[in-house]
C-alpha positions in Angstrom: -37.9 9.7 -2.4 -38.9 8.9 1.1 -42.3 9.9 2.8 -42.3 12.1 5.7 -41.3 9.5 9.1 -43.9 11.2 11.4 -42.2 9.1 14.4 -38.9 10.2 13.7 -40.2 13.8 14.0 -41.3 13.2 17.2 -38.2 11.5 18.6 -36.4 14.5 17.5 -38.8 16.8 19.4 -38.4 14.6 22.6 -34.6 15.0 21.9 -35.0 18.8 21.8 -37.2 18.5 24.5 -34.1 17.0 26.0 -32.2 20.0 25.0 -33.7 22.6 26.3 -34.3 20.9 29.6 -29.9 21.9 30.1 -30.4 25.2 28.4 -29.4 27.9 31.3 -29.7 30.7 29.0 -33.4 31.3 28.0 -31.9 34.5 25.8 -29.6 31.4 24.0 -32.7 29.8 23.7 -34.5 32.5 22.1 -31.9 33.0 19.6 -32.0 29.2 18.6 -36.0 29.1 18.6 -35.9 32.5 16.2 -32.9 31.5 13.9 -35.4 27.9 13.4 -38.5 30.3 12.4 -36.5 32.0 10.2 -35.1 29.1 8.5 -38.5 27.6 8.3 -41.0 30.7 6.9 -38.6 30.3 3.9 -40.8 27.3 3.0 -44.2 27.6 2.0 -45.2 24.1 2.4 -43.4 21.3 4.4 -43.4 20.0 0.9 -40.7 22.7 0.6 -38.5 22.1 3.1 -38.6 18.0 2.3 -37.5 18.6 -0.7 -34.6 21.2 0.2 -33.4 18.6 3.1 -33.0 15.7 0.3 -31.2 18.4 -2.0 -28.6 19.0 0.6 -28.2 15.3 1.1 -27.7 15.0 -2.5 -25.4 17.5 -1.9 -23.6 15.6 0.6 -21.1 13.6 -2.1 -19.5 16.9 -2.3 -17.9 15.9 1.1 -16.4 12.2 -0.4 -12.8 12.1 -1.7 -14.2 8.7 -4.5 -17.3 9.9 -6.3 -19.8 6.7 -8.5 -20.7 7.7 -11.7 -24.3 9.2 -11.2 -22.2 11.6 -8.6 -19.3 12.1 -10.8 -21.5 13.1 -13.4 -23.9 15.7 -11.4 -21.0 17.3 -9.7 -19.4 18.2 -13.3 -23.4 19.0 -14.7 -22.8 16.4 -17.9 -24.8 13.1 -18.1 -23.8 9.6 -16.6 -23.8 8.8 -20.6 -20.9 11.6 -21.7 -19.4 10.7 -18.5 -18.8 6.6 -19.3 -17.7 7.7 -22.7 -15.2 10.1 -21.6 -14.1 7.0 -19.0 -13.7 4.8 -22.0 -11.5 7.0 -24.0 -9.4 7.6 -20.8 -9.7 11.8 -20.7 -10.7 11.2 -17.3 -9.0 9.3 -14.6 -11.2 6.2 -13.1 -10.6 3.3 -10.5 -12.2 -0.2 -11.0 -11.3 -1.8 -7.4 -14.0 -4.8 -8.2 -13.3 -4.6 -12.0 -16.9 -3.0 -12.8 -17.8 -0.6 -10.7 -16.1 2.7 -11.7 -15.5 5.6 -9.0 -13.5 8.9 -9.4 -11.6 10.8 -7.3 -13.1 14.1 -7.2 -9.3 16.1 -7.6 -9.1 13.9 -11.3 -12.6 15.8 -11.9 -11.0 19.4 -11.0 -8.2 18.7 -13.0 -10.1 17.8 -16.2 -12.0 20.9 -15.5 -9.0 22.9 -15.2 -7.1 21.6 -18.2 -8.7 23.8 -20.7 -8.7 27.0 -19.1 -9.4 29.9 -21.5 -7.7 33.3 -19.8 -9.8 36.4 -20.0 -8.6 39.7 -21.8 -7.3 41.3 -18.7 -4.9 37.9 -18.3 -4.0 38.4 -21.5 -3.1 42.5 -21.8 -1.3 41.7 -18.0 0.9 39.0 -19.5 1.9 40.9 -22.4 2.7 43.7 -20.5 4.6 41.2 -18.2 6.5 40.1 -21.5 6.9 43.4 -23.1 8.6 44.8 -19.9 10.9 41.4 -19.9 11.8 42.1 -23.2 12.9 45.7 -22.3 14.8 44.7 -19.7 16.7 41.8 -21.7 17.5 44.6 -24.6 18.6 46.8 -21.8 20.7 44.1 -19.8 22.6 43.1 -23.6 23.0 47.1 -24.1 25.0 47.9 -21.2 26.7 44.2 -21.6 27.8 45.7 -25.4 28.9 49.0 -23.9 31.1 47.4 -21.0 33.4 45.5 -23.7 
């Protein structure tokens, strides 16, 4: 966890400073400046809003196309333990480029979610509808195919 860089606050207030030296439009200005306060007074504490800026860049993995195994593991919610077994008994795809360290591609993720999808009731009364109505029609295409001969 880093500390709060009190410098690096302040060169980001000289850079705003910056900023709003070009801004024309004080009213696009006061927009900005309120849309900030309200983004801030939903923290408490600046504790608070640290915290919520390193969740979002936790977060940021969610943008990469080859995910390590501590990332792999959050993004499906299972631990980095489940996750190497299920590596080593090939149910999910993994890459070894160096031969040790393991990455995934986030789409082999989605699919192994994906590949034991349970359908709901309502899936399953549409589908046998679907069928029972294909069924009808079959009997009724064979009918008229009996009666032409």
């Amino acid at each position: 966890m880093r500390d709060f860089d009190f410098f690096s606050t302040i060169e980001r207030l000289e850079e705003l400073k910056d900023i709003v030296a070009k801004l024309d439009d004080l009213e696009l200005l006061y927009q900005k400046v309120h849309s900030m306060e309200i983004f801030l007074n939903r923290f408490k504490k600046l504790g608070d809003l640290i915290m919520h800026l390193q969740k979002i860049e936790k977060s940021t993995y969610m943008l990469k196309e080859f995910l390590h195994m501590d990332e792999a593991a959050q993004y499906l919610g299972i631990t980095k333990g489940c996750l190497y077994k299920m590596t080593a008994s090939n149910r999910i795809t993994c890459y070894k480029p160096g031969g040790k360290q393991i990455f995934i591609h986030r789409d082999d993720l989605n699919n192994w979610i994906k590949s034991n999808r349970i359908i709901s009731d309502e899936e399953m009364r549409r589908k046998q509808l679907e069928y029972e109505i294909f069924k009808g029609e079959l009997s009724e295409q064979k009918r008229k195919k009996g009666a032409s001969k």
